[in-house]
C-alpha positions in Angstrom: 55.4 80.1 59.5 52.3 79.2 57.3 51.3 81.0 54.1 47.5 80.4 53.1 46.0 81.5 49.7 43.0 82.4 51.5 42.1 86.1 51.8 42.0 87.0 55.7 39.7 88.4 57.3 39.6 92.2 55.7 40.4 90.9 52.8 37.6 91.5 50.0 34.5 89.4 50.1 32.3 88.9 47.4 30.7 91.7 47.6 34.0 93.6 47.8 33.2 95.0 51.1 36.6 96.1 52.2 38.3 97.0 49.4 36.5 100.3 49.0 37.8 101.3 52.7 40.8 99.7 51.8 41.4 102.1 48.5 40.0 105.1 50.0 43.2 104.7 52.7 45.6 104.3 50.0 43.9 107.3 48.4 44.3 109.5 51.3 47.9 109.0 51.6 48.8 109.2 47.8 47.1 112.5 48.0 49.0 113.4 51.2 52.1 112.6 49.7 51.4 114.6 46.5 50.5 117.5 48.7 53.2 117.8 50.5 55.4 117.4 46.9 53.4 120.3 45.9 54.6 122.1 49.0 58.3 121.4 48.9 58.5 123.3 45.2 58.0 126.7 46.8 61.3 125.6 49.5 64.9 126.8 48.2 67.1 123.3 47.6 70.5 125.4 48.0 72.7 123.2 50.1 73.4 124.3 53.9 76.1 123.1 56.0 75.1 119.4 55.4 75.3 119.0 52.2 71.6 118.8 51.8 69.2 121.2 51.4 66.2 122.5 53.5 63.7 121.0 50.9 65.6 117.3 50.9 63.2 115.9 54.1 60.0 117.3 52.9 60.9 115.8 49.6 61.7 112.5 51.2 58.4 112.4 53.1 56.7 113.2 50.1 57.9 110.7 48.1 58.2 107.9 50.8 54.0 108.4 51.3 53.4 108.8 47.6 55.0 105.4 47.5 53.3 104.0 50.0 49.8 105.0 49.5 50.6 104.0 46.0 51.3 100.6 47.4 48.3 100.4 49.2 46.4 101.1 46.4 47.8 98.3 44.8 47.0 95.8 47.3 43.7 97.2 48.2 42.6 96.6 44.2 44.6 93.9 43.9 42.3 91.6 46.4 42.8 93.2 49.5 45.0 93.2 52.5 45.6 89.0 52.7 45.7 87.3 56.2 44.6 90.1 58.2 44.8 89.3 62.2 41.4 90.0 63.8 41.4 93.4 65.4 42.1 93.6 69.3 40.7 95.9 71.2 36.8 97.1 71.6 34.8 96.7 68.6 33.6 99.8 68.6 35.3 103.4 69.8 35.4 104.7 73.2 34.0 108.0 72.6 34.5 108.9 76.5 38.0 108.4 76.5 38.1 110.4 73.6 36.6 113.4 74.8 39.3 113.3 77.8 42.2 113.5 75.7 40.8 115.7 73.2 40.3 117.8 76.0 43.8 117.6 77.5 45.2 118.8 73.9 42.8 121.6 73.8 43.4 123.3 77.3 47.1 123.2 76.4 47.3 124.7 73.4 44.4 127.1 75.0 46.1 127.6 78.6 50.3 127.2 77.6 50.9 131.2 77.7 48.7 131.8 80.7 49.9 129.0 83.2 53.2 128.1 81.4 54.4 125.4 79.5 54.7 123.1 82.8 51.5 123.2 84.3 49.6 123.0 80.9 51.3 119.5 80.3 50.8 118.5 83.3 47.5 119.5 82.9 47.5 117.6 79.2 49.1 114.6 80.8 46.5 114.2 83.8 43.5 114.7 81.2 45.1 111.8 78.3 45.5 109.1 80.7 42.3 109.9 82.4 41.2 108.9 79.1 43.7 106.1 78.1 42.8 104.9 81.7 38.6 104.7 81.1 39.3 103.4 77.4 40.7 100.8 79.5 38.2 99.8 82.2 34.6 98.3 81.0 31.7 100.4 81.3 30.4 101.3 84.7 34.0 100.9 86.7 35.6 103.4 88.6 38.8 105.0 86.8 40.2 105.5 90.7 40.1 108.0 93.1 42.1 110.7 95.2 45.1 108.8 94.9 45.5 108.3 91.0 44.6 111.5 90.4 47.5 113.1 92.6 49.9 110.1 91.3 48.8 111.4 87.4 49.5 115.1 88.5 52.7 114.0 90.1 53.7 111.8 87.3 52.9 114.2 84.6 55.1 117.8 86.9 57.9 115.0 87.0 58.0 114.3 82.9 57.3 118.0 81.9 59.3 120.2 84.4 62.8 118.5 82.8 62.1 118.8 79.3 61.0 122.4 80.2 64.1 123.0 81.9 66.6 120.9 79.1 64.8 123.2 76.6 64.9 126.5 78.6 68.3 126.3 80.3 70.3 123.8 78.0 69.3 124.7 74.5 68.3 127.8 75.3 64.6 127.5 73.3 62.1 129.7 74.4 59.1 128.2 75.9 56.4 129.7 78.0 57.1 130.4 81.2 55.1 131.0 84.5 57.7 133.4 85.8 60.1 134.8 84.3 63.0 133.2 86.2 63.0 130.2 83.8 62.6 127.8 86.2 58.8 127.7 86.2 
């Protein structure tokens, strides 16, 4: 492996282009971080059956992103992010596929007590890769037919009905239901 002293491809310019984006990232997880601090003084730290308290993992988080955002904050000003890969992927967002798995998460947090917790995954699953599936494909192709969308419905009934049912019948967690036999 090769190290090079020269600053990659986000790295700051002379203009200092991508340092401000850079900082502004850092910023936004510092604050995060110090946030969720903020929140974790109002939890009790008496000790429960493991030894730690309830408070110990939102402490942890908040201190690992203070850290880290601090970090970033430190590269960012300190020249940058060095020998940045070029980024993969479309250079600009796919606002379609966007909208298809924005609209997934909505109807099942809108439809999970009306149709039950299976169907409104299902439901989620078949709208995200619709998505996923049209992020994929260049403008103008089709995202398939009949078929993949009964293979996505079939696909997504076959992931969601067991984790329904290992929550419901194993653990015993409440979820919402379509009957109340527990089964659907």
């Amino acid at each position: 492996m090769t190290t090079t002293d020269s600053p990659g491809p986000g790295a700051s310019d002379a203009g200092g282009s991508a340092v401000l984006p850079q900082t502004l990232v850092g910023l936004g997880v510092l604050l995060t971080g110090l946030a969720l601090g903020f929140g974790a003084i109002g939890i009790s730290s008496v000790a429960g059956y493991g030894g730690v308290g309830p408070n110990f993992l939102p402490w942890l988080v908040s201190v690992s992103l203070t850290v880290c955002g601090a970090w970033i904050i430190w590269e960012a000003c300190s020249g940058g992010f060095r020998a940045l890969e070029t980024p993969s992927g479309a250079p600009q967002a796919n606002w379609t596929g966007l909208v298809w798995v924005s609209a997934g998460l909505l109807m099942n947090a809108a439809l999970i007590t009306s149709i039950g917790f299976i169907f409104s995954c299902t439901l989620c699953y078949v709208l995200a890769v619709q998505g996923l599936r049209r992020a994929a494909l260049a403008p103008g192709q089709p995202a398939g037919g009949l078929r993949t969308w009964v293979t996505d419905v079939i696909a997504g009934l076959l992931i969601s009905a067991p984790v329904f049912w290992m929550f419901t019948q194993f653990l015993a967690i409440n979820l919402p239901g379509l009957t109340s036999t527990g089964w659907l």
